[in-house]
C-alpha positions in Angstrom: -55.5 -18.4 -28.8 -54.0 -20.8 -26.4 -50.4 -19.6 -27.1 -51.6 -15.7 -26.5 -52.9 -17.1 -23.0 -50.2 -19.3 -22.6 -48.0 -15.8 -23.0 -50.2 -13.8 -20.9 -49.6 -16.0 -17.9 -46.3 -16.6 -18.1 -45.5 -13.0 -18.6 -48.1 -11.9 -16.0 -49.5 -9.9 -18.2 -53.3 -8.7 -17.4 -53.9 -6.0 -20.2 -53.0 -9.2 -22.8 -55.2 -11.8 -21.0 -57.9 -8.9 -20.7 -57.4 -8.5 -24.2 -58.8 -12.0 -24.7 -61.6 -11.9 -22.4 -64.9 -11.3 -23.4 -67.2 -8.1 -21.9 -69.3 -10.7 -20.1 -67.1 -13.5 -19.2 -67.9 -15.1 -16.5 -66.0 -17.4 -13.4 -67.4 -18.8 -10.6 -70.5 -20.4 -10.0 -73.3 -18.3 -9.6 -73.6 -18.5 -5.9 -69.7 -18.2 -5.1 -68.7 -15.2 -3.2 -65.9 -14.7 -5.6 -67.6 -14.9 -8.6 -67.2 -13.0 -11.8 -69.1 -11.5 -14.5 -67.5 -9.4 -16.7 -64.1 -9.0 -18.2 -63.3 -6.3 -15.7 -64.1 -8.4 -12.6 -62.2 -11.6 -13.7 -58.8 -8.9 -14.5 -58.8 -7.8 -11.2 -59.3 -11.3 -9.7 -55.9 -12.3 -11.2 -54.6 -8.6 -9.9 -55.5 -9.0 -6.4 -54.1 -12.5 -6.4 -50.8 -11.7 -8.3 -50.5 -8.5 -6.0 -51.1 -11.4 -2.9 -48.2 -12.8 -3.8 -49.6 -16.1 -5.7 -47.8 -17.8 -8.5 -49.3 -19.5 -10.7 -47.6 -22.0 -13.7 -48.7 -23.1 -16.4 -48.2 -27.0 -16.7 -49.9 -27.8 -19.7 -52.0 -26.9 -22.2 -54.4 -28.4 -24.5 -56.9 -27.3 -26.5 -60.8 -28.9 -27.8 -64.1 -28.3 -28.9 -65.1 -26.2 -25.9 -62.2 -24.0 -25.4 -58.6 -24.3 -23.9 -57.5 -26.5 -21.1 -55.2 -25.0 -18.8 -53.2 -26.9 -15.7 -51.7 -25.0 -13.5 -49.6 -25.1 -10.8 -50.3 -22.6 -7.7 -47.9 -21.5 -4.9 -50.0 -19.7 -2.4 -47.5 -17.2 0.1 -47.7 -18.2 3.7 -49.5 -21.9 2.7 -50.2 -22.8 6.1 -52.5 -20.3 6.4 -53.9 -20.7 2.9 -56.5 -23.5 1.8 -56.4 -23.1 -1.9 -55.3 -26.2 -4.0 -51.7 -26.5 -5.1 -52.8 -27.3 -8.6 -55.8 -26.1 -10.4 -57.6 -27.0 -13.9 -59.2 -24.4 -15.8 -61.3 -24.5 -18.6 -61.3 -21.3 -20.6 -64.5 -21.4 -23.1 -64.1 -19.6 -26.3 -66.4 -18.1 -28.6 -66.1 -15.4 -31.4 -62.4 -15.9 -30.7 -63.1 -14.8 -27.2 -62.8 -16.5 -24.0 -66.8 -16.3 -22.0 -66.2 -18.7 -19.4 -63.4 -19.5 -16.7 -64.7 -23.1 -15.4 -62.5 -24.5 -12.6 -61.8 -28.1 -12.1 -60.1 -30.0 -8.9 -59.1 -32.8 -11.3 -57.8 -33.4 -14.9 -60.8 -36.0 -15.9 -64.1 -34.2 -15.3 -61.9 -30.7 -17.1 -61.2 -33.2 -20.0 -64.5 -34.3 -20.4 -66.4 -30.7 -20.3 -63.5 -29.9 -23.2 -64.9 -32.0 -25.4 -68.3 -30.6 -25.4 -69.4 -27.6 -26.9 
């Protein structure tokens, strides 16, 4: 699985990385204005940014009991007028051989950590 995301994002490919999204995966915490909760939702998330203008790289990968660990590196158009961070870590939970969860981490140690529990 973390090769087909890998793919999908370096591709920019939304129908593959739908593909591996659950019907009820979630992103965002619950009371984020942003949030997600359902396959649909989180697609055109990465839609409205790609159409934006962000890119988005993926540093590394690695992989755990949780899910997949994803680094990525973000540019944001216009980043003076942008407060997004320039690199992001997301924890992608799988289960059923489907991603459920898009966690978001500021920094490498507390994504690492969550990985490694289930």
């Amino acid at each position: 699985m973390a090769a087909a995301l890998r793919a999908a994002f370096d591709s920019r490919d939304l129908t593959s990385f739908g593909a591996l999204l659950a019907d009820g995966a979630r992103w965002g915490e619950d009371d984020a204005p942003n949030r997600c909760r359902s396959r649909a939702e989180v697609a055109a998330t990465f839609q409205r940014l790609i159409d934006d203008g962000v890119e988005g790289q993926v540093a590394d990968m690695q992989t755990g009991p949780a899910g997949i660990l994803c680094h990525l590196r973000i540019h944001w158009p216009g980043r003076a007028s942008r407060s997004g961070p320039e690199e992001v870590f997301h924890l992608y939970r799988v289960r059923d051989g489907r991603i459920v969860e898009i966690r978001p981490y500021a920094d490498r140690e507390a994504a690492e950590r969550d990985l490694s529990v289930i």
